[in-house]
N, CA, C and O of each residue as an XYZ file, in Angstrom:
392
protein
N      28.658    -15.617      0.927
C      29.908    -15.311      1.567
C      29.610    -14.826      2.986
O      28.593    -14.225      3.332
N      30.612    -15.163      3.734
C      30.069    -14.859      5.236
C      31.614    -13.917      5.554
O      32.733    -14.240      5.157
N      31.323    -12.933      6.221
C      32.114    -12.383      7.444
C      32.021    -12.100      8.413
O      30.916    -11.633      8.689
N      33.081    -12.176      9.595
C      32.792    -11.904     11.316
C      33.506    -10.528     11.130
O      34.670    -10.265     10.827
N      32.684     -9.922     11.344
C      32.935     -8.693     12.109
C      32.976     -8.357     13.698
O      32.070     -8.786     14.413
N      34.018     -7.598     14.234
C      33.296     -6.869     16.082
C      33.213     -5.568     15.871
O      33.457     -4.794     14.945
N      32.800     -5.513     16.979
C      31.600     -4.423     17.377
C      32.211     -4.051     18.864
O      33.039     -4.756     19.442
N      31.687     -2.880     19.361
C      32.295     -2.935     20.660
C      31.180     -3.793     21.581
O      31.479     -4.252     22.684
N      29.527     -3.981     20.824
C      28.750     -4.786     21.816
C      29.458     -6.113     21.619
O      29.251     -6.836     22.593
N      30.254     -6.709     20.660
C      30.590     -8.183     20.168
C      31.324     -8.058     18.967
O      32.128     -7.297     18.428
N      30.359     -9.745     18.649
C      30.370     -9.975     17.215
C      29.603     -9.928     16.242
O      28.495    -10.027     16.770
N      29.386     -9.803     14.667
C      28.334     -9.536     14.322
C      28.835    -10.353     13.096
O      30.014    -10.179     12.789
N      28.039    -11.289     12.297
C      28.326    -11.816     11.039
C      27.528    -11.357     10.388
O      26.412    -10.970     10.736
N      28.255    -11.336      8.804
C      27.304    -10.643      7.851
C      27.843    -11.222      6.683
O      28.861    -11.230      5.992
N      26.142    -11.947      6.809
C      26.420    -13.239      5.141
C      25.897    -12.085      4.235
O      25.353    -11.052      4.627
N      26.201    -12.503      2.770
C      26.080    -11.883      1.533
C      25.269    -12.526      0.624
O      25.830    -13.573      0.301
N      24.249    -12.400      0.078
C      23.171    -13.383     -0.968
C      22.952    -12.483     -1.982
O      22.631    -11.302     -1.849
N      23.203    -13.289     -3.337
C      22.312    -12.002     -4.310
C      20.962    -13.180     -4.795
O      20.982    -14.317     -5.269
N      20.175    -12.501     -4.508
C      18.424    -13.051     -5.035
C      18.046    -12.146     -6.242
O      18.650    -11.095     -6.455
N      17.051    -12.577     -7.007
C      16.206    -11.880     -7.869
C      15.055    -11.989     -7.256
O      14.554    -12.872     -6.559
N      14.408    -10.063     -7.940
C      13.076     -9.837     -6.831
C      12.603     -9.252     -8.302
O      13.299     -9.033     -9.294
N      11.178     -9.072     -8.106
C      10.426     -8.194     -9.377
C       9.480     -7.786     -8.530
O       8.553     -8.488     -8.126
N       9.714     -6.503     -8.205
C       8.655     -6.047     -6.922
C       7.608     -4.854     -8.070
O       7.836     -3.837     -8.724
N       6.496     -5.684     -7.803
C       5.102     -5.250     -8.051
C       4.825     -3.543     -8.410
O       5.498     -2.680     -7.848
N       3.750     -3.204     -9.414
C       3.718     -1.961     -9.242
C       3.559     -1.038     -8.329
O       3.068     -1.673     -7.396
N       3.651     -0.023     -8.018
C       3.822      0.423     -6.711
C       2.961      1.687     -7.020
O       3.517      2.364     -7.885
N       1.550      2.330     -6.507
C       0.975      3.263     -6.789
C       1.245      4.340     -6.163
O       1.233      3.989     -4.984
N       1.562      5.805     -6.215
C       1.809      6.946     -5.691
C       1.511      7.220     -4.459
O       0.423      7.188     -3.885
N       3.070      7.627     -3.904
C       2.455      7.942     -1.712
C       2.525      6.544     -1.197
O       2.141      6.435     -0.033
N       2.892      5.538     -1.734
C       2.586      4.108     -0.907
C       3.913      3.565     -0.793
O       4.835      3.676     -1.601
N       3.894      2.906      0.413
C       5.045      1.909      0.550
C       4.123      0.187      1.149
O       3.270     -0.098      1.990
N       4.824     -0.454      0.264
C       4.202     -1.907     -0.094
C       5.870     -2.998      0.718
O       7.068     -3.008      0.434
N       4.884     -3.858      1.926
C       6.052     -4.969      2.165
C       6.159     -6.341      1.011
O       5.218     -6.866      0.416
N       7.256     -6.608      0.953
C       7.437     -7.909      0.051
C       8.196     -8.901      0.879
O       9.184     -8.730      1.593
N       7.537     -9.924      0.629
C       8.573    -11.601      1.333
C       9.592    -12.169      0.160
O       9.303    -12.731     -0.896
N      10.507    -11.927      0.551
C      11.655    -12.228     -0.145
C      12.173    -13.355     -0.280
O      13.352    -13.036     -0.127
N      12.184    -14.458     -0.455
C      12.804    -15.988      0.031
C      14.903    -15.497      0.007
O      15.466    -14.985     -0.960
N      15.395    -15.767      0.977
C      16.747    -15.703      1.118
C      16.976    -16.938      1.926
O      16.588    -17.060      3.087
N      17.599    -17.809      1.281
C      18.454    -18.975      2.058
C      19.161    -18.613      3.175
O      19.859    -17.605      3.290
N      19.001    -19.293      3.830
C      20.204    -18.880      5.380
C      19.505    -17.633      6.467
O      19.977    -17.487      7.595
N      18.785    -17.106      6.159
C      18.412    -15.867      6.880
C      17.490    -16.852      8.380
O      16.719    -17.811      8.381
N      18.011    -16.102      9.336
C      17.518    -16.657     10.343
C      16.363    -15.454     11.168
O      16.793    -14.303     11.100
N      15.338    -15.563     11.725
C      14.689    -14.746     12.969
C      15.441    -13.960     13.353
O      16.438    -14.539     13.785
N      15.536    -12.550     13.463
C      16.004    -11.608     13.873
C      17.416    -10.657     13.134
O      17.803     -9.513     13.371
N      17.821    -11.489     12.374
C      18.557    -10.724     11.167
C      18.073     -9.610     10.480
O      17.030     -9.603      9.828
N      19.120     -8.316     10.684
C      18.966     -7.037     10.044
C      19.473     -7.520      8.570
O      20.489     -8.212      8.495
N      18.665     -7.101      7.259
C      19.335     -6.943      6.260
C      19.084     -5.359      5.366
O      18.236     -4.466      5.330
N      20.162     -5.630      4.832
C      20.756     -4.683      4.180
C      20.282     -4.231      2.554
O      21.360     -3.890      2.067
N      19.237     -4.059      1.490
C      19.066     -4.391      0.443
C      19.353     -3.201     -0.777
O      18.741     -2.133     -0.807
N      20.509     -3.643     -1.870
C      20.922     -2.883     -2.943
C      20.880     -3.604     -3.905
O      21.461     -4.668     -4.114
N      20.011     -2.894     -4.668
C      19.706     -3.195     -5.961
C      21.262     -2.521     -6.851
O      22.052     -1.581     -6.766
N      20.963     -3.893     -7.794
C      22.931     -4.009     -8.912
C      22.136     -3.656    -10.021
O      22.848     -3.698    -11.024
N      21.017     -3.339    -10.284
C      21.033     -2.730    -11.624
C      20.339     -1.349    -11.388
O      20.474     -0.837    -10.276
N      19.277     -0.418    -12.779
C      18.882      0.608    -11.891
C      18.155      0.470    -11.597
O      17.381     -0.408    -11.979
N      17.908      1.568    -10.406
C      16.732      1.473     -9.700
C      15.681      2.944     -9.565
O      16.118      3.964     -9.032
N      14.844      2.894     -9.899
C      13.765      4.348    -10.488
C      13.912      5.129     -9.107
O      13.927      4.854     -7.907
N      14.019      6.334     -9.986
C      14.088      7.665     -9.006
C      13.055      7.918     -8.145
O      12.030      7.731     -8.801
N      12.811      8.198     -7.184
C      11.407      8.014     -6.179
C      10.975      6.694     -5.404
O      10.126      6.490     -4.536
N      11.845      5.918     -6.025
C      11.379      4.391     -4.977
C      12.174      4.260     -3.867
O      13.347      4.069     -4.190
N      11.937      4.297     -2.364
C      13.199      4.328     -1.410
C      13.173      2.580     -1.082
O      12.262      1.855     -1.482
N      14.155      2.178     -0.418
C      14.166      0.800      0.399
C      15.511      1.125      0.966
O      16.644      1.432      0.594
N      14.477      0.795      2.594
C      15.597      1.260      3.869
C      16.176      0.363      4.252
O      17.229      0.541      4.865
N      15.566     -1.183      3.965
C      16.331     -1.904      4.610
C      15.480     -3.211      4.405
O      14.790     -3.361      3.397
N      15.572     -4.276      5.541
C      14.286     -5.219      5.614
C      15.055     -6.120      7.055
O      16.083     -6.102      7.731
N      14.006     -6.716      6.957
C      14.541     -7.507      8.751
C      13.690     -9.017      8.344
O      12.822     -9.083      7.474
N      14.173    -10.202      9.205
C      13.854    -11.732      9.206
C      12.967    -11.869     10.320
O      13.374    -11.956     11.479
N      11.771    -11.889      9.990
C      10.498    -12.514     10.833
C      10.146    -14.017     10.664
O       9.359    -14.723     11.293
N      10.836    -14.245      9.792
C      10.321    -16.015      9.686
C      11.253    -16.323      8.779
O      11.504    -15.622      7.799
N      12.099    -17.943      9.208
C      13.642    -18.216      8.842
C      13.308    -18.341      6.909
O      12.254    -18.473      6.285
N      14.133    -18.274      6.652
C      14.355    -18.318      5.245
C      13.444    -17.300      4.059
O      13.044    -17.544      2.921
N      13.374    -16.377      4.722
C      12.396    -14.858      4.197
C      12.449    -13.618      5.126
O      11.995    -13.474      6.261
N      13.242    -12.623      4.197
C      13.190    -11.781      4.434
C      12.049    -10.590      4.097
O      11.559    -10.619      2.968
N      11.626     -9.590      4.992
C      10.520     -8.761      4.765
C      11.069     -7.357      4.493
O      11.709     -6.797      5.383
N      10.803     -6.607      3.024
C      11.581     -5.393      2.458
C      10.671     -5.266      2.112
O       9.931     -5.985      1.441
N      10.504     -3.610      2.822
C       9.616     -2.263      2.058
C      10.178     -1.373      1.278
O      11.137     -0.624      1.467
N       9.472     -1.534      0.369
C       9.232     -0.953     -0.724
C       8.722      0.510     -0.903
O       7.956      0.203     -1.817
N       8.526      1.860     -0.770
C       7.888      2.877     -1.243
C       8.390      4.043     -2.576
O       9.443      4.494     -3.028
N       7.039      4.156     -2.811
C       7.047      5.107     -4.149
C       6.807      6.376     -3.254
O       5.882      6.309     -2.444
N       7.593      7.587     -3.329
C       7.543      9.164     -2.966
C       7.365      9.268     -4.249
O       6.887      8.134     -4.223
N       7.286      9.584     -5.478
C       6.688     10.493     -6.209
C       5.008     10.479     -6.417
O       4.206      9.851     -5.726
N       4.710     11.353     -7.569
C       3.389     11.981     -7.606
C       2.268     10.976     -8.652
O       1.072     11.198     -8.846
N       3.311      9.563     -9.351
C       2.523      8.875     -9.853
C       3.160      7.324     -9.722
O       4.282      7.057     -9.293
N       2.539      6.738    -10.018
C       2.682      4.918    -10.138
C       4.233      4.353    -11.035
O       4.810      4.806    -12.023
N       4.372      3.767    -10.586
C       6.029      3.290    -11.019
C       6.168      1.543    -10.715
O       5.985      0.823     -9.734
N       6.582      1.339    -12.098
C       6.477     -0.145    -11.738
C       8.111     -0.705    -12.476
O       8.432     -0.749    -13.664
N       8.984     -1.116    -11.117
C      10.078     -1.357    -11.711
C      10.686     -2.549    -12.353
O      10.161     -3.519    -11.807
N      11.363     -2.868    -13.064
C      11.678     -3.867    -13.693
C      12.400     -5.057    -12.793
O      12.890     -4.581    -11.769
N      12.559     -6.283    -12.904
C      12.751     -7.196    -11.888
C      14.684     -7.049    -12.147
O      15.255     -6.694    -13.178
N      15.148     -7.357    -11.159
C      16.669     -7.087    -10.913
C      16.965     -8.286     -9.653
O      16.279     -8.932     -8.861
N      18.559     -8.130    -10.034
C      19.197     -8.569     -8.829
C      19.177     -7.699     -7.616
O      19.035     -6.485     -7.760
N      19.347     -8.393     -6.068
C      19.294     -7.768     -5.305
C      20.374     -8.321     -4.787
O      20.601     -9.506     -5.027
N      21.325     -7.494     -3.902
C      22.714     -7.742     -3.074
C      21.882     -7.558     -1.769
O      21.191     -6.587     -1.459
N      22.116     -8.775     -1.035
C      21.284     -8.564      0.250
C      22.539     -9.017      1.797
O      23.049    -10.132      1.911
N      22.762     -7.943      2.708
C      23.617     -8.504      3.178
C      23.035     -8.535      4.748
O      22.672     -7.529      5.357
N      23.022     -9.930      5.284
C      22.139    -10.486      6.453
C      22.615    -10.268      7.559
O      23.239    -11.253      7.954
N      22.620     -9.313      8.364
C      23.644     -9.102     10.056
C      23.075     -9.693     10.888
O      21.847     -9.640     10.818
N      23.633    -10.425     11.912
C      23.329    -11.102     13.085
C      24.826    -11.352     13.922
O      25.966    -11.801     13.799
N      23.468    -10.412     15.266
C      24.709    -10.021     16.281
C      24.651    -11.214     17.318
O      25.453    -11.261     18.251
């Protein structure tokens, strides 16, 4: 799904994709990048990433950004004091480009 949004710099569209991810165990104190395959994502697109099912207490993800068209790059980190390995889920990923 796509929407145009403005902005006072412009315009900004922001497509909507849900992907499945199963992001790897993640060992304590670390944050790990993952390549995401997302259709449509172009070079320089901010995305947005929320996990629709749960998601373990201590794992953050701030966001992810498009370095190369059709893959997005999302970090991953574990803040707690041991290893956490989460179960694979849908992801709601929403792609901005201004």
């Amino acid at each position: 799904m796509e929407t145009v949004l403005s902005a006072p710099s412009g315009r900004i569209v922001r497509r909507t994709t849900i992907v499945s991810v199963d992001v790897a165990s993640l060992v304590a104190q670390t944050a790990v990048d993952h390549a995401i395959p997302v259709p449509g994502a172009l070079v320089g697109d901010a995305a947005v990433c929320t996990p629709l099912g749960t998601w373990p207490a201590g794992l953050t993800w701030p966001g992810g950004r498009c370095l190369v068209a059709g893959t997005v790059q999302m970090r991953t980190g574990n803040v707690t004091a041991g290893a956490v390995d989460p179960a694979a889920q849908n992801i709601r990923i929403d792609l901005l480009r201004g």
